[in-house]
C-alpha positions, -999 to +999 in steps of 0.1 A: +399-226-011+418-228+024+398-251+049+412-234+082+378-224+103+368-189+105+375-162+135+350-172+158+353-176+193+371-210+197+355-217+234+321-201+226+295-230+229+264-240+212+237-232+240+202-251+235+174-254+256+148-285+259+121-301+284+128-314+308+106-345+303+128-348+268+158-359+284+154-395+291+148-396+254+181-376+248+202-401+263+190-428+252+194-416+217+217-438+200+238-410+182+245-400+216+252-433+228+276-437+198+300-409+202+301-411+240+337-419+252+339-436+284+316-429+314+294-397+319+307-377+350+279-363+376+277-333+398+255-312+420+263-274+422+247-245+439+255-207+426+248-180+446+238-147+426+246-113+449+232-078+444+226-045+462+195-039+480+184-018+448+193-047+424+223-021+411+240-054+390+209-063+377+203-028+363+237-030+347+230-064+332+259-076+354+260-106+374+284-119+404+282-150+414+294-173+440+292-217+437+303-243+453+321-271+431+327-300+460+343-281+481+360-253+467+339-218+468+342-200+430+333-167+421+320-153+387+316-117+379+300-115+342+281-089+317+252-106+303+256-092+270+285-110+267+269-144+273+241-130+245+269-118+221+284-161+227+317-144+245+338-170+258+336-172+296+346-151+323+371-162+340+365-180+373+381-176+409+387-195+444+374-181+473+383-184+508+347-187+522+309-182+501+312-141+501+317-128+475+353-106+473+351-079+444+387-077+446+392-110+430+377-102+402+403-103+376+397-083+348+403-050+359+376-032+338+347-056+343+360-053+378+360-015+380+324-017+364+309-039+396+327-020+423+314+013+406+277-002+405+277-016+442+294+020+452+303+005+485+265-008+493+261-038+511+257-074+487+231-102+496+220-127+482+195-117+447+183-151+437+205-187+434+205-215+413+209-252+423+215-281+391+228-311+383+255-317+361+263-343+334+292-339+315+302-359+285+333-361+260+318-366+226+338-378+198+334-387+159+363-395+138+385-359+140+358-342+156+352-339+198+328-323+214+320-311+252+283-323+262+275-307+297+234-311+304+224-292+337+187-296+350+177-277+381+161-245+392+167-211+399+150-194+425+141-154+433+120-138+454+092-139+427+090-169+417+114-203+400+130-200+370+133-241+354+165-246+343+170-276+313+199-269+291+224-285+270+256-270+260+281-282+229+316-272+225+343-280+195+372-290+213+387-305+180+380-307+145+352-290+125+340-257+141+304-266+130+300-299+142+283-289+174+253-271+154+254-302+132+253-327+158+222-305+173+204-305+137+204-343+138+190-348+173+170-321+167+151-348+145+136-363+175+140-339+202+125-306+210+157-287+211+161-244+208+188-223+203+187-204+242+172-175+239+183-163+272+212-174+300+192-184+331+202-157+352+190-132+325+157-145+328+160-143+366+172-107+368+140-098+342+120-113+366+134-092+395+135-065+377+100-067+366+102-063+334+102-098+318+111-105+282+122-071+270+125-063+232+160-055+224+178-032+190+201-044+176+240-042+188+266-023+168+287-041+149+322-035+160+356-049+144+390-034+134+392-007+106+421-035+093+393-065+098+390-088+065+359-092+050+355-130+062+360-111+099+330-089+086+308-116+079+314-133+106+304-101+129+274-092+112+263-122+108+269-130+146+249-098+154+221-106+130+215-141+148+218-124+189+194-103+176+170-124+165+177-147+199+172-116+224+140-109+212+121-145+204+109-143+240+091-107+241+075-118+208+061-149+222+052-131+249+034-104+226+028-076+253+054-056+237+047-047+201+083-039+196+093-080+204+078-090+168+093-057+154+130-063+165+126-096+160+113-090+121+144-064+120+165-087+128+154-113+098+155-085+071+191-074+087+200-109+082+186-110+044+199-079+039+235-093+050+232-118+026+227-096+001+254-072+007+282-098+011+262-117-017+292-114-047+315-131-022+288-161-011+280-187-031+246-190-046+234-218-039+242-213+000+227-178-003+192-193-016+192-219+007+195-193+037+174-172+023+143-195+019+139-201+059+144-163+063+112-151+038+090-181+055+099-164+093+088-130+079+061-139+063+047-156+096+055-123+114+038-098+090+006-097+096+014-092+134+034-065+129+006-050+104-017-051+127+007-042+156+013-004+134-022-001+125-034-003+161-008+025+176-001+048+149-034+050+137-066+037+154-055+041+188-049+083+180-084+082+165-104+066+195-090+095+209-102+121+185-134+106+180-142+094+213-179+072+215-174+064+177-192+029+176-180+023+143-144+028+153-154+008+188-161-020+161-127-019+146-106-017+180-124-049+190-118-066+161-085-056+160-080-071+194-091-104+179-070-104+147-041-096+166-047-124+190-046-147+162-020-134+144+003-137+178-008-175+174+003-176+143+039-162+158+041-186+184+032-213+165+059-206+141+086-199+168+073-231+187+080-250+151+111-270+146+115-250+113+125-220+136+151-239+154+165-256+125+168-222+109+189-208+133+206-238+135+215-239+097+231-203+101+250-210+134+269-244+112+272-220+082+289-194+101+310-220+123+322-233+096+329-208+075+309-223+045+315-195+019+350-213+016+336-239-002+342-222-037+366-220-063+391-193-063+384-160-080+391-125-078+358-122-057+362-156-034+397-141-027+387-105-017+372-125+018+406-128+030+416-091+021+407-058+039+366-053+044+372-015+038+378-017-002+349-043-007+325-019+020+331+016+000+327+000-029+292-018-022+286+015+000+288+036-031+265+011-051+240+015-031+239+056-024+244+059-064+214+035-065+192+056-041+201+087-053+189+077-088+154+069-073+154+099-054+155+123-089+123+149-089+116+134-055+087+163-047+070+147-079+079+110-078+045+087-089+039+064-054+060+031-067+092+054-073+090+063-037+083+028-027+116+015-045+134+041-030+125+031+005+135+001-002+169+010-016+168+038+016+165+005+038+192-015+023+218+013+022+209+019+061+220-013+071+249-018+047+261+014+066+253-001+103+272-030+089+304-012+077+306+020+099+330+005+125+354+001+092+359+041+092+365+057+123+351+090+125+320+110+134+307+111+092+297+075+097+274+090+126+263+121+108+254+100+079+235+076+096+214+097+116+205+121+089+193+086+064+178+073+097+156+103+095+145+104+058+140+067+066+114+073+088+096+097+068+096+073+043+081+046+065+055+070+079+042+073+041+044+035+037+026+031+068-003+051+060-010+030+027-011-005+048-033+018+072-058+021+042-056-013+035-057-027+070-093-001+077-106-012+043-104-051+050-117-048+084-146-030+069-152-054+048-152-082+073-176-064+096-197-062+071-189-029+050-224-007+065-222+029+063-205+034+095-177+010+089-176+025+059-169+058+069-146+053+097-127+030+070-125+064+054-117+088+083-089+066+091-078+063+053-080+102+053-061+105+086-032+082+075-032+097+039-030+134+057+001+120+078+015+107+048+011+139+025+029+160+050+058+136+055+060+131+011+061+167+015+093+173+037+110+144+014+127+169-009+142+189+019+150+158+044+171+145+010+189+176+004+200+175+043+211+137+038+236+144+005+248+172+023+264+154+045+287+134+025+303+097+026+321+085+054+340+062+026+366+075+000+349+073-032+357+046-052 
């Protein structure tokens, strides 16, 4: 098939993080060394980040920034999400003097955005950042690559943020060379895909709120997109998501940092599958495998993570002074303390890195190319909308056969139909910005719901799983035993009533019809 790259971004570049004490090691690496061409250039430069009194920007996950490069004053107004979503960057302008001048922004809307935050409030300085710069041109047969390492810090009011991070851009020649390049010094070097832009981090800290979870963004292309352009999007958004929430599971104060994180792996798997007659096998399997290992490290986190809030913590309160249940909640405190050990450790692997690594080069590069021609190989360069309704209509055929005598449906019925139920869900998040309209809305709110009602019954079988194991490891007495049982009986009541509505919540899901013309 054609070898031209994908649509990506052709200025978005590779962002990685690394220690600091790592980089005497990173240039003396001989790969490096190899592909330098001529001398690396050095510079100092100090940004300025303003805000109102109230942190207004911040709030709006905006930044403006003012830095001095030699000495010419340049200002940057940006939306962070951007930077998280790999945008290509905002464009940058001279400045009389080191204030900032909200008139020279110059994209209008972004510009209308800031001046409508600040609301004619009086900008000082938020927090600044002060590296140094080493820049490199990088070159290897048709391929060149911009190397620009910055080490420094970035100070607030509460506290330094270190900054160490290397960034990789294709000038020329394969799309995916920076990831590749990346994958073999990550062979000797701790290097990450950034999880955050420095001055996110900064404005978290501000703001208080530190590594916050973060759902999933909508997928947005044209109703005339191609399928390739499809891939490309979901796939994109798949990855951000996973980024944007490594640090609040790390952290592990929020339960919903594992969760979004673990949503965005199945999103990611589910992607797979859904563009799966148009990807060749063998690449599918071999994205795949990294993707089960991450989700399997995450599981019993997130088990626990349910357990505790949906079901123990509301029975502390109901049964107030129960010892036995006492028992639980403090082993449960220690499972779960070891379970987020086992989620750092796997994020802290280089088998997390490398994953993420292997799907940015896939999707630079446009991998599902490498095929031979066929109807299906060919549909990737044809409208996404034929291809969507019909994989769209797969799946709600598929559910809807599951969902037949739903009031009576034996337990692993259920369970295959919340599975299909999850699969159709994001194959609809995926596709919805294909048909404009309000029925792609309707329709996913109304399967969002019977969703949940499924999940609520799936929940309450792990919950009797969970409060039967912990028994067991305290030692199964009478006590444990019953409150092993109270909670069983609480989760199974939970679940009865949801199983219960299932018949009705279906009917109010079909009645609402596709948002795709039936193929």
């Amino acid at each position: 098939m054609a070898a031209a790259p994908p649509p990506t971004p052709p200025s978005a570049a590779l962002e990685l993080t690394l220690a600091a004490e790592a980089i005497p090691r990173l240039r003396r690496h001989p790969l490096l060394a190899a592909l330098t061409q001529g001398r690396p250039r050095r510079s100092r430069e100090r940004a300025v980040y303003f805000d109102t009194p109230d942190l207004a920007l911040a709030r709006a996950d905006l930044t403006l920034c003012v830095r001095r490069v030699g000495r010419v004053a340049v200002q940057t107004a940006s939306r962070l999400a951007d930077a998280r979503a790999g945008q290509p960057a905002p464009v940058d302008t001279v400045l009389a003097s080191d204030a900032p001048d909200l008139t020279r922004i110059p994209d209008s809307e972004l510009r209308a955005l800031v001046v409508a935050h600040v609301a004619g409030r009086p900008l000082a300085p938020a927090f600044e950042m002060e590296i140094a710069r080493e820049t490199r041109l990088l070159r290897e047969d048709d391929n060149e690559i911009g190397f620009a390492l910055e080490v420094g810090e970035l100070r607030t009011a509460r506290g330094p943020v270190p900054v160490c991070s290397l960034a990789l851009t294709a000038r020329a020649g394969d799309p995916g060379y920076p990831a590749q390049l990346a994958l073999e010094l990550l062979e000797a070097l701790p290097l990450r895909p950034a999880a955050a832009h420095p001055a996110e981090r900064a404005c978290g800290l501000l703001l208080g709120d530190g590594a916050r979870p973060h759902r999933a963004d909508a997928v947005e292309v044209s109703p005339d997109a191609t399928l390739e352009e499809l891939i490309v999007a979901v796939v994109s958004g798949c990855l951000r998501q996973i980024g944007d929430n490594e640090d609040a599971a790390v952290l592990g104060v929020d339960p919903e940092g594992v969760h979004q994180l673990r949503v965005g792996l199945r999103r990611l798997r589910s992607a797979l599958a859904f563009f799966g007659p148009v990807l060749p096998a063998r690449q599918q399997l071999a994205l795949r495998e990294p993707l089960v290992w991450l989700g399997a490290a995450l599981g019993p986190a997130r088990d626990l993570d349910v357990f505790a809030g949906e079901w123990l913590a509301p029975a502390l309160c109901a049964r107030a002074g129960d010892a036995a249940l006492a028992r639980f909640d403090d082993e449960v405190r220690t499972q779960r303390a070891a379970h987020y050990e086992q989620v750092r450790e796997a994020l802290r692997s280089g088998r997390y890195p490398r994953l993420l690594l292997e799907v940015r080069r896939w999707l630079a590069r446009g991998a599902w190319r490498d095929q031979p021609l066929s109807a299906a190989s060919a549909s990737l360069f044809l409208p996404a909308r034929d291809y969507a309704a019909l994989r769209l209509e797969r799946r709600h055929r598929k559910a809807r056969k599951f969902a037949r005598n739903l009031a009576a449906a034996p337990p692993e019925r259920r369970h295959q139909l919340r599975i299909q139920l999850k699969k159709l869900r994001y194959a609809a998040e995926f596709t919805s910005s294909l048909f404009p309209g309000k029925q792609a809305n309707r329709y996913a709110r109304r399967l969002a719901v019977l969703q949940d009602a499924m999940g609520v019954a799936n929940d309450a079988l792990v919950a009797e799983r969970v409060a039967g194991q912990l028994a067991e490891k305290l030692g199964a007495g009478p006590d444990l035993l019953r409150a092993a049982g109270f909670l069983a009986g609480w989760a199974a009541h939970a679940a009865n009533h949801e199983i219960g509505a299932l018949p009705g919540l279906w009917e109010r899901f079909e009645s609402v019809g596709r948002f795709w013309p039936k193929r």
